[in-house]
TORMI-124431 format. One record per residue: x, y negated, z negated of N, C-alpha, C, O, CB in turn; residue in one letter. Coordinates in steps of 0.1 Angstrom, whole numbers, padded with zeros to 4 digits, always signed. Glycine has a CB too. Layout:
residues N
XYZXYZXYZXYZXYZa ...
This chain:
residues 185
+0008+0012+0000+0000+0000+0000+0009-0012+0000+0018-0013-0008-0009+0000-0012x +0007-0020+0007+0015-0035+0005+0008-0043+0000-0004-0044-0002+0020-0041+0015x +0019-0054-0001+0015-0063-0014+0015-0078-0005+0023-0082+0004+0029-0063-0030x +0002-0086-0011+0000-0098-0004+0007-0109-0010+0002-0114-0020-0013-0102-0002x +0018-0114-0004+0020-0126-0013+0015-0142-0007+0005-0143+0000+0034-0126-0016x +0021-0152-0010+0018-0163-0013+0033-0171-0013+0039-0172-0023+0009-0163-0026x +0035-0175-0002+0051-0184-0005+0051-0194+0005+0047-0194+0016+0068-0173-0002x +0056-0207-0004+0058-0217+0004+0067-0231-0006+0069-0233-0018+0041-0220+0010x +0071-0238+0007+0081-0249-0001+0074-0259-0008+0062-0261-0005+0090-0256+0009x +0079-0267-0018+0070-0275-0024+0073-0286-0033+0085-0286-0036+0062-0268-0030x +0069-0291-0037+0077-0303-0044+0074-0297-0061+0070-0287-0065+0069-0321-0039x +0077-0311-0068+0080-0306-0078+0071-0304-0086+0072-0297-0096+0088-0310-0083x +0059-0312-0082+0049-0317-0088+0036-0311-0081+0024-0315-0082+0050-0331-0087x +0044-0298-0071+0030-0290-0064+0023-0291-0053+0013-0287-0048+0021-0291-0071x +0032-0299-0050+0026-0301-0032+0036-0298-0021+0048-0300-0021+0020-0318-0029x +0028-0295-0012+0035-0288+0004+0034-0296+0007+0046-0298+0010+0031-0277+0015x +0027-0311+0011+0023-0322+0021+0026-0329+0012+0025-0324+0001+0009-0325+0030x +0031-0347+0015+0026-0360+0010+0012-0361+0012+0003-0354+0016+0031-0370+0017x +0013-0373+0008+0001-0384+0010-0006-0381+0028-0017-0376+0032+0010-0405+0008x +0006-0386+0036+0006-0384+0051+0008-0374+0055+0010-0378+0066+0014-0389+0057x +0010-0359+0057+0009-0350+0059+0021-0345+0058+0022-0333+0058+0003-0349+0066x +0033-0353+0058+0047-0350+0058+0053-0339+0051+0054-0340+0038+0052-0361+0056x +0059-0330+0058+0068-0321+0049+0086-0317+0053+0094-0308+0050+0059-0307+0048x +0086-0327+0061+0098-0326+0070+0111-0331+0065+0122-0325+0066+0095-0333+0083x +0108-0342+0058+0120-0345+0054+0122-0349+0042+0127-0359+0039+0124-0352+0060x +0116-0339+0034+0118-0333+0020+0119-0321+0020+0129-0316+0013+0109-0336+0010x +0112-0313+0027+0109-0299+0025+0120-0289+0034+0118-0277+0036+0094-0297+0030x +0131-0296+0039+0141-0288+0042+0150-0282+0037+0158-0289+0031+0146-0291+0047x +0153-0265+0036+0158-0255+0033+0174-0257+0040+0178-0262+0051+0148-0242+0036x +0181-0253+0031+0197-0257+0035+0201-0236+0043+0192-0227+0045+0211-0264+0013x +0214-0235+0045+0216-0221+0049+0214-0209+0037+0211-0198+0039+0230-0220+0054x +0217-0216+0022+0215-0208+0011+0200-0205+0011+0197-0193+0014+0219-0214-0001x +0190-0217+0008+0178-0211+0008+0173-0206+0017+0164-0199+0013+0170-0217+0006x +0175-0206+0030+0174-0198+0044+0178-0181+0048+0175-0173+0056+0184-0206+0053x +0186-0183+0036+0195-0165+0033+0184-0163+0028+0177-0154+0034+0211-0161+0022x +0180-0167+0020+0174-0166+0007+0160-0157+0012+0156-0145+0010+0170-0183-0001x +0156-0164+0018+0141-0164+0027+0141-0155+0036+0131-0148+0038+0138-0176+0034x +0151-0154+0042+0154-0141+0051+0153-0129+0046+0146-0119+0051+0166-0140+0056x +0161-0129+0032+0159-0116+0025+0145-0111+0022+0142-0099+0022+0166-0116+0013x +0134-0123+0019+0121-0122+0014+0114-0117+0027+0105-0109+0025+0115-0135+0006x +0117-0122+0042+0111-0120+0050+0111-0106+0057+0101-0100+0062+0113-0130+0056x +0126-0100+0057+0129-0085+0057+0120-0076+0055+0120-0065+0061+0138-0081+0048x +0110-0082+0045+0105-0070+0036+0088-0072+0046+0079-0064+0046+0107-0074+0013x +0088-0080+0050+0071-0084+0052+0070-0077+0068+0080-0075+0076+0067-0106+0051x +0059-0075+0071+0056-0064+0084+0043-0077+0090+0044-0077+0102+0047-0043+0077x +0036-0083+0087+0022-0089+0090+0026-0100+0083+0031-0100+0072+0009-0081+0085x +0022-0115+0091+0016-0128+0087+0002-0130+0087-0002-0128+0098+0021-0136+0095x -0006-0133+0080-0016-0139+0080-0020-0156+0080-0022-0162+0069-0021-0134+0072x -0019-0163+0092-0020-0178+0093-0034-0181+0096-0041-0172+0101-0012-0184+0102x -0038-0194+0092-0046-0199+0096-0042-0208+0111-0031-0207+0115-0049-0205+0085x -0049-0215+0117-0046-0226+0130-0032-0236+0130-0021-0236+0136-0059-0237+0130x -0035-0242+0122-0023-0253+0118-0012-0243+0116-0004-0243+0125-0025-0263+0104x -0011-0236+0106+0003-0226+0101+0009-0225+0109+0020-0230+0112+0003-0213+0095x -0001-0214+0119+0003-0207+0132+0015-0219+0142+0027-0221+0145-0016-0202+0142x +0002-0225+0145+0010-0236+0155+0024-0242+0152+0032-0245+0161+0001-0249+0156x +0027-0245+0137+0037-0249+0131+0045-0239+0135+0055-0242+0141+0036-0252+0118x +0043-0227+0132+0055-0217+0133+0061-0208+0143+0072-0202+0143+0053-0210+0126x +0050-0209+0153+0051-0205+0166+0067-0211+0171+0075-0203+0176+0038-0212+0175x +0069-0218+0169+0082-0228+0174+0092-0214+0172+0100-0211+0181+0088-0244+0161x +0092-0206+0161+0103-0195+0161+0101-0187+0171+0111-0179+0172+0104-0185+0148x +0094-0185+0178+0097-0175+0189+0091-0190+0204+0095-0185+0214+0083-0156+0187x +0088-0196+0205+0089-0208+0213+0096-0218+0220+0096-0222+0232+0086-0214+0209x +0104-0220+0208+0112-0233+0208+0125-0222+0205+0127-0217+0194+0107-0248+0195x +0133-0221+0216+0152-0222+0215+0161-0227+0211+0173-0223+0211+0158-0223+0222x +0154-0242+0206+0164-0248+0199+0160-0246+0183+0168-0241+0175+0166-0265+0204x +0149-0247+0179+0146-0243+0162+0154-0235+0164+0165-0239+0163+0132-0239+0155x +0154-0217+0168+0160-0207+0170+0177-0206+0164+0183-0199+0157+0157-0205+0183x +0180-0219+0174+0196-0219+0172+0200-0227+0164+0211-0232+0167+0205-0221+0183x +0193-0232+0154+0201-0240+0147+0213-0239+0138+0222-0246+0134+0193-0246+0142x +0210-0225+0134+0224-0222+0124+0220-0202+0125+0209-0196+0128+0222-0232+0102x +0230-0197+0121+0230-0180+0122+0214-0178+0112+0207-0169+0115+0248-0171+0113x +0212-0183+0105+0203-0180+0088+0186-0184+0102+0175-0177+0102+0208-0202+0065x +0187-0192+0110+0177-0198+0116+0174-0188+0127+0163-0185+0130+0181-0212+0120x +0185-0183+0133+0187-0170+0142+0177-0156+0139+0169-0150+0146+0202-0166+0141x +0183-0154+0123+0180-0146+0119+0163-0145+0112+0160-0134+0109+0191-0144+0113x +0157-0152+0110+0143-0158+0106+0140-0158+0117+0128-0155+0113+0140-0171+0099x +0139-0158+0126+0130-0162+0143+0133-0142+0148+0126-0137+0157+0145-0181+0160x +0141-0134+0143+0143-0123+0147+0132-0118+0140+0124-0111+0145+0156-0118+0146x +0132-0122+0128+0124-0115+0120+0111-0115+0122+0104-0106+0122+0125-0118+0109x +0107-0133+0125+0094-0137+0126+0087-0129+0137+0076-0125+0136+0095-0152+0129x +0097-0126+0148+0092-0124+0162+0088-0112+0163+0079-0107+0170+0101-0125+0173x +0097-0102+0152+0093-0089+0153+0081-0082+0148+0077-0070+0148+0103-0083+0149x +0076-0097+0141+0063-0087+0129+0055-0091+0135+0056-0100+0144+0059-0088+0111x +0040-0082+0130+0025-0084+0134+0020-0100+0129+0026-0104+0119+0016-0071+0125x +0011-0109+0134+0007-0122+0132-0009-0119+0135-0015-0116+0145+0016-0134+0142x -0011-0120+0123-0029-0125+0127-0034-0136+0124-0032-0139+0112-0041-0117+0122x -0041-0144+0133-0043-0159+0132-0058-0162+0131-0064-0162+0142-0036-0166+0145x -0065-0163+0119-0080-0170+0118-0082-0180+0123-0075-0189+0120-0084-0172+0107x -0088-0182+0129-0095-0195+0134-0105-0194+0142-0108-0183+0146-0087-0204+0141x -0116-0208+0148-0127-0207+0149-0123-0217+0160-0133-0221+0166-0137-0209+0137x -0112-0222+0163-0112-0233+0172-0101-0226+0181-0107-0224+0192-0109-0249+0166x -0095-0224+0182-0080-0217+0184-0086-0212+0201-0094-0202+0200-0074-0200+0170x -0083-0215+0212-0086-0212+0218-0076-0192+0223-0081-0182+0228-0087-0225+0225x -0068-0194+0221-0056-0184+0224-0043-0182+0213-0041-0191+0205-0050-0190+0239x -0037-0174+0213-0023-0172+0208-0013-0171+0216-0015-0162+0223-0022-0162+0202x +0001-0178+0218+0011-0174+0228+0023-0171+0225+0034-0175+0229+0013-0182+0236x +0018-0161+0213+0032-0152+0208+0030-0136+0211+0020-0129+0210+0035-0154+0191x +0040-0135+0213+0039-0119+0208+0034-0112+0196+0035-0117+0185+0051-0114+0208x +0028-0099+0198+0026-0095+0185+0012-0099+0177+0007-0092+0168+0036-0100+0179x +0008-0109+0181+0000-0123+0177-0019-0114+0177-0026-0109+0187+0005-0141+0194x -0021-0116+0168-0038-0113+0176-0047-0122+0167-0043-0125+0156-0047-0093+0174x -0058-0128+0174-0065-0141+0165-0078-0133+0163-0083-0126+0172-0067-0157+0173x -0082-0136+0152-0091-0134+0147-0103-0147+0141-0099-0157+0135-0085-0127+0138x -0118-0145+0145-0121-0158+0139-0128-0157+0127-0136-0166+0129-0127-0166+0147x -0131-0151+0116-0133-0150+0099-0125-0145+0100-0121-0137+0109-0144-0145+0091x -0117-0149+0085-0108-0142+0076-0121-0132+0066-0130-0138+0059-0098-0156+0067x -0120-0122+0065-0132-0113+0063-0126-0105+0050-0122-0094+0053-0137-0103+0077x -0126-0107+0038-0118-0107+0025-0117-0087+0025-0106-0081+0022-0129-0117+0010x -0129-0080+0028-0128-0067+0033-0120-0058+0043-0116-0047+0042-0135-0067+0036x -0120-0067+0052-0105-0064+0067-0092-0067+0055-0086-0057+0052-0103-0081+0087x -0090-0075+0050-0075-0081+0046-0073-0065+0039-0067-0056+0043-0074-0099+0034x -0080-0066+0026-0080-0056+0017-0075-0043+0025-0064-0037+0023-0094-0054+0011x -0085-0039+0034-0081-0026+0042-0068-0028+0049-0061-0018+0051-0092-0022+0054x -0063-0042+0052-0049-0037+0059-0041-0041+0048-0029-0040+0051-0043-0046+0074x -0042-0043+0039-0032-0042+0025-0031-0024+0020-0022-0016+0018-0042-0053+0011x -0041-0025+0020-0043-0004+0018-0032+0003+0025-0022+0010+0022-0061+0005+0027x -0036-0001+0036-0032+0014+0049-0019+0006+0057-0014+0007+0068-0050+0019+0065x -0013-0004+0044-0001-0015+0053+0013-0007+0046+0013-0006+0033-0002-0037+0047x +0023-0003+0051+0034+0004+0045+0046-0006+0040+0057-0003+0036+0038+0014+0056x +0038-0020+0042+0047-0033+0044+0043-0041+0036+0032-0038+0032+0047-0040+0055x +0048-0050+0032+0043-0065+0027+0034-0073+0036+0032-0071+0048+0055-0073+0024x +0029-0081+0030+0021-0092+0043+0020-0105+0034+0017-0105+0022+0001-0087+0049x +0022-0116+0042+0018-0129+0033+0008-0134+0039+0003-0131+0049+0027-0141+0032x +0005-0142+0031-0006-0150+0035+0000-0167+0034+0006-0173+0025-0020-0147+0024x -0006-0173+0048+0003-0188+0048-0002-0199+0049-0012-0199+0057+0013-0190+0056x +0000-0205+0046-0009-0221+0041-0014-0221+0034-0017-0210+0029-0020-0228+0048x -0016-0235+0026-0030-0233+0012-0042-0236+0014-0048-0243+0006-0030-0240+0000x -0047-0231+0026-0061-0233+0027-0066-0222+0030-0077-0221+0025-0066-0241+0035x -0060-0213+0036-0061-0195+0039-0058-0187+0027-0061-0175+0025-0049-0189+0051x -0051-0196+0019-0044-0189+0009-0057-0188+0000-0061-0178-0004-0030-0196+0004x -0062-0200-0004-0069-0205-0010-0085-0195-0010-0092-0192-0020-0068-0218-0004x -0087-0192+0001-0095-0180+0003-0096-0167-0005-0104-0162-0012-0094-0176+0014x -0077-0164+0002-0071-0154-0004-0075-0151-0018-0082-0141-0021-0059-0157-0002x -0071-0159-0026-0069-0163-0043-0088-0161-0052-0092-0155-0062-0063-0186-0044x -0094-0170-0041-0108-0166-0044-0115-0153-0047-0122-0151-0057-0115-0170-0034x -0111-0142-0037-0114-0129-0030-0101-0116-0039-0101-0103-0038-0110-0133-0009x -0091-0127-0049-0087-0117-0057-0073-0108-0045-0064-0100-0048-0105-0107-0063x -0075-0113-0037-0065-0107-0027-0049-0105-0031-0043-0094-0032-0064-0117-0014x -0042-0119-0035-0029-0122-0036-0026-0117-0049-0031-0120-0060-0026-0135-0035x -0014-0108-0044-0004-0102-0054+0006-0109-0064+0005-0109-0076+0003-0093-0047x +0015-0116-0057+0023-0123-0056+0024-0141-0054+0018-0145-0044+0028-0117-0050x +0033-0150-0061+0032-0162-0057+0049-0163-0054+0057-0161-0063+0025-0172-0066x +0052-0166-0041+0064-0173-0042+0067-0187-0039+0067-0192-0027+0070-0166-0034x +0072-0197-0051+0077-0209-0053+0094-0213-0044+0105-0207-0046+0077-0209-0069x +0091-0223-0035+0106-0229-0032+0108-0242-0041+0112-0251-0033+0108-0234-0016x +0108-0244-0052+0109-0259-0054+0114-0272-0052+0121-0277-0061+0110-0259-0060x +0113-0277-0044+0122-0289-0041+0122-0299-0054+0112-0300-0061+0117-0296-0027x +0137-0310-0055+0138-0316-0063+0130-0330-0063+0135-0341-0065+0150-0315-0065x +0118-0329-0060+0112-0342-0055+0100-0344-0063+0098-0335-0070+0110-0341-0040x +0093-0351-0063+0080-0355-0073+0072-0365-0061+0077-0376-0059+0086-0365-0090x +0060-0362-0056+0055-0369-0041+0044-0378-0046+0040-0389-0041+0047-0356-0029x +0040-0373-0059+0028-0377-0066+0013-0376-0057+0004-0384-0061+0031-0391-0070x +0010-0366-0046-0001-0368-0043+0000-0360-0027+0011-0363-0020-0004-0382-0046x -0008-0354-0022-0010-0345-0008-0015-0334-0009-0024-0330-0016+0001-0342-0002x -0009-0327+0002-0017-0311+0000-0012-0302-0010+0000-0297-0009-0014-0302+0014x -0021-0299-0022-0015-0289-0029-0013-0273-0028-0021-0267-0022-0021-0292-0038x -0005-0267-0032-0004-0254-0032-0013-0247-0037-0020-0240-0030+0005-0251-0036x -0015-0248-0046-0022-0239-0050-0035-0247-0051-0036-0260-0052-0017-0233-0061x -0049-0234-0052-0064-0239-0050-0065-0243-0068-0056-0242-0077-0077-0225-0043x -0078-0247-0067-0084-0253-0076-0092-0237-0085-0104-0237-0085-0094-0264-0067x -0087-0229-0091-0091-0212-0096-0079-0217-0106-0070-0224-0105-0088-0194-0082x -0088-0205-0122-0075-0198-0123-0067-0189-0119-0070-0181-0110-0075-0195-0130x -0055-0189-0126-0044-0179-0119-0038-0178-0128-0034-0188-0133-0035-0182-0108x -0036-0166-0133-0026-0161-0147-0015-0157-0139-0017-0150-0129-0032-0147-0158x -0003-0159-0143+0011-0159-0134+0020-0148-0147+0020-0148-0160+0019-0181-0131x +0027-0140-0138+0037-0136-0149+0052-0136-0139+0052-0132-0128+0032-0119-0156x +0062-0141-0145+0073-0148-0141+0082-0133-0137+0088-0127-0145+0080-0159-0153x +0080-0131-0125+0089-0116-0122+0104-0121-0116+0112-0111-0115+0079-0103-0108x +0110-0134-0111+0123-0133-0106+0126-0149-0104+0119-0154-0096+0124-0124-0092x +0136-0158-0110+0138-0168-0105+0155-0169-0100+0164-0162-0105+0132-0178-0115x +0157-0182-0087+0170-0182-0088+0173-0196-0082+0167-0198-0071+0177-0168-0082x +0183-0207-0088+0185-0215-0084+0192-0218-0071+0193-0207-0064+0187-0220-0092x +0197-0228-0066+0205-0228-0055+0213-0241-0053+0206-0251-0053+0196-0224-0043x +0226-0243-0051+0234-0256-0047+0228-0269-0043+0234-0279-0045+0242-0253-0037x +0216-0269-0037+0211-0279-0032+0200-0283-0043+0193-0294-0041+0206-0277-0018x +0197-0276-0055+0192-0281-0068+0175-0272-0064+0166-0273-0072+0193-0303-0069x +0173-0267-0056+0159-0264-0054+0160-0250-0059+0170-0243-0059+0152-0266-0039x +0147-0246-0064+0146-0231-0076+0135-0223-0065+0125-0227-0059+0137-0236-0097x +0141-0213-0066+0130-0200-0063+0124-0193-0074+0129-0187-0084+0136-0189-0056x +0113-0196-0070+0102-0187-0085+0091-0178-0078+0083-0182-0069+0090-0200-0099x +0092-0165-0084+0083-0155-0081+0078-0148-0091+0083-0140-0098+0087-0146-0074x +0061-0153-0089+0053-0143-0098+0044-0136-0095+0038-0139-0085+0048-0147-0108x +0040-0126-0103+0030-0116-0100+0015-0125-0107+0014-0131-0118+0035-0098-0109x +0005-0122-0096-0011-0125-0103-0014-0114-0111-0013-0102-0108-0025-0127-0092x -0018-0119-0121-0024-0106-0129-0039-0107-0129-0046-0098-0134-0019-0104-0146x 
């Protein structure tokens, strides 16, 4: 059975976006946190995105220059390209990745079943898909990138639910930003 997690970069104070939607130039991962992430991505077989996510990330198998920006960036676009992607959405006219199949409800019963009969990990990405996720009791796992920043206001990570967290692995990194991973109980 695999395990759903929940990972994304974030400020300090809990948000993926500013005010303006911006996450670009705060939210950049150096080659350490890039190792880092690779190792976590190794493990995962299936993405689950919503519209926006998708589109954002497509660039790893798209765009040749994201691709080459450093060996750590090489190696994330290998990874990305090689796993299964299912993309919810209701507007989405198409997908133009490999691998890729769109779906339009995220249907909290399908997820479950491919978590069952999944020999892999799977995440779930964005916090608005996620957010579903969390509702529906789905997500196993939360994984934290923390950046050293405080935005005071944007898109938050996590939904508006409780969530009882138990602290299974943290590890800092040279550029001052912390990785934290916990299990939902």
């Amino acid at each position: 059975m695999g395990r759903l997690l929940y990972s994304m970069i974030l400020s300090a104070d809990g948000y993926v976006a500013d005010s303006e939607g911006r996450f670009a130039d705060w939210a950049r991962p150096d080659e350490e946190v890039l190792e880092a992430v690779n190792e976590d991505t190794a493990d995962v077989g299936t993405f689950l995105y919503g519209r926006r996510m998708y589109e954002m990330m497509a660039v790893w198998e798209t765009d040749p220059a994201v691709q080459s920006q450093s060996p750590q960036s090489e190696e994330f676009a290998r990874h990305w390209q090689s796993k299964e992607k299912i993309v919810y959405s209701t507007t989405l006219e198409d997908v133009d990745t490999k691998l890729t199949r769109l779906e339009r409800d995220f249907t909290p019963k399908e997820v479950r079943a491919v978590k069952e009969t999944a020999g892999h990990d799977l995440t779930v990405d964005g916090p608005s898909l996620a957010a579903e996720a969390f509702r529906h009791g789905l997500v196993d796992e939360v994984h934290m990138l923390v950046c050293p920043i405080v935005l005071g206001g944007g898109l938050r990570m996590l939904p508006d639910v409780r969530l009882n967290l138990r602290l299974r692995a943290e590890r800092r990194f040279g550029n001052d930003m912390v990785q934290l991973k916990y299990t939902v109980d």
